[in-house]
C-alpha positions in Angstrom: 7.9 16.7 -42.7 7.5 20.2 -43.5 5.2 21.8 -46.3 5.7 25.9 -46.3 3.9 27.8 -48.7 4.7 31.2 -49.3 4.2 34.0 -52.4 0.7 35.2 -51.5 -0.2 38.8 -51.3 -2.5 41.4 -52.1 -3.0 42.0 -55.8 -5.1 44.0 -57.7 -7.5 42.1 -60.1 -6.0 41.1 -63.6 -2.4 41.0 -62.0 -0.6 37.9 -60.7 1.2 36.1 -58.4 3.6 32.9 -58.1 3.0 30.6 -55.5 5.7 28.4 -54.1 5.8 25.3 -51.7 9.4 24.3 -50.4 8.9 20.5 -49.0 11.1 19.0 -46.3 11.4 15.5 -44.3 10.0 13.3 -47.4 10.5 11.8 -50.5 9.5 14.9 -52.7 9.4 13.4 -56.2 7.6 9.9 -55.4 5.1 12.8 -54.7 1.7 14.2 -56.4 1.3 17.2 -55.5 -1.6 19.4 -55.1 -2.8 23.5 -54.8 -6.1 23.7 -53.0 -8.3 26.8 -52.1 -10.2 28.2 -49.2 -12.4 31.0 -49.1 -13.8 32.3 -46.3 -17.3 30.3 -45.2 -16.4 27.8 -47.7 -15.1 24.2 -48.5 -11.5 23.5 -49.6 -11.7 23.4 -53.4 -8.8 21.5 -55.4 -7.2 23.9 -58.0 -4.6 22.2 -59.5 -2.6 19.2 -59.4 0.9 17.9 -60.9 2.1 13.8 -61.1 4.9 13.1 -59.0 7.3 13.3 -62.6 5.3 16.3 -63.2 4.6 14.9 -67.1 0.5 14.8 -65.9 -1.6 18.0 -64.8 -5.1 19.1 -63.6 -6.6 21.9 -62.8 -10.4 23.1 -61.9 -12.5 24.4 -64.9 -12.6 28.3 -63.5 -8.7 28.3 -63.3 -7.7 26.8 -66.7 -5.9 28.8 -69.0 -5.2 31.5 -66.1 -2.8 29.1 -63.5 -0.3 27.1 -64.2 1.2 24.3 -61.7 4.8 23.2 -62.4 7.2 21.3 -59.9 11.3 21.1 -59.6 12.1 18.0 -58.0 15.7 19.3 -58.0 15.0 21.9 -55.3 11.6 19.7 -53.6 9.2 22.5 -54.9 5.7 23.1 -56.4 4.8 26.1 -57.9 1.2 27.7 -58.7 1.7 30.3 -61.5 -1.5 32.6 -61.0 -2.3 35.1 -64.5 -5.4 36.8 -65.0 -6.3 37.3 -61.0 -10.2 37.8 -60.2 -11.8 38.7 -56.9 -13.2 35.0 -56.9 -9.7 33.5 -56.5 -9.1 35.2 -53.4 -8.2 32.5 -50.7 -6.1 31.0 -48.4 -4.3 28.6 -50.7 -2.8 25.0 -49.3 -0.1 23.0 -50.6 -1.1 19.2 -50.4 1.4 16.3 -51.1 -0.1 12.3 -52.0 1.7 9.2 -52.0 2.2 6.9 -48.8 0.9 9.7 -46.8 -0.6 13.0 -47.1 0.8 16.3 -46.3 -0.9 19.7 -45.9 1.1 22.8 -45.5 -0.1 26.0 -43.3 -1.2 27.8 -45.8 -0.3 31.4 -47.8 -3.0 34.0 -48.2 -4.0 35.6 -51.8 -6.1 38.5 -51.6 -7.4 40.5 -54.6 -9.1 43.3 -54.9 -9.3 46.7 -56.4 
């Protein structure tokens, strides 16, 4: 099973950035999917979340309206569209999979700032 994130960068503030996660070694689409966060001396913090169809999404109050999560079961991937980039969403960002089993991938860095 292989979750590999990648897309994360440094961007200045009020730009944006697409995240992607290629999955590997499981049943993609029988698969929620999930972004989570990380910033530095903090907890991991659930951003955004898609149903395994990808008809059903979530996301956390201080993202909504700026990200957008979307999934292509065609080519096993989850994306994180990020618009509107503050300093405050600057993180390492995790790809999470839910169904029989969880999956976490390794992780992609976003960094913004001016």
């Amino acid at each position: 099973v292989q979750l590999v994130e990648s897309g994360g960068g440094l961007v200045q503030p009020g730009e944006s950035l697409r995240l992607s996660c290629a999955a590997s070694g499981f049943t993609f689409s029988a698969y929620a999917m999930n972004w989570y966060r990380q910033a530095p001396g903090k907890g991991r913090l659930l951003v955004a979340g898609i149903s395994s169809a990808g008809g059903s999404t979530n996301y956390v109050d201080s993202v909504k309206g700026r990200f957008t999560i979307s999934r292509d079961n065609a080519k096993n991937t989850v994306y994180l569209q990020m618009n509107s980039l503050k300093p405050e969403d600057a993180a390492v960002y995790y790809c999470n999979a839910v169904g029989s089993w969880s999956y976490w991938g390794q992780g992609t860095q976003v960094t913004v700032s001016s």
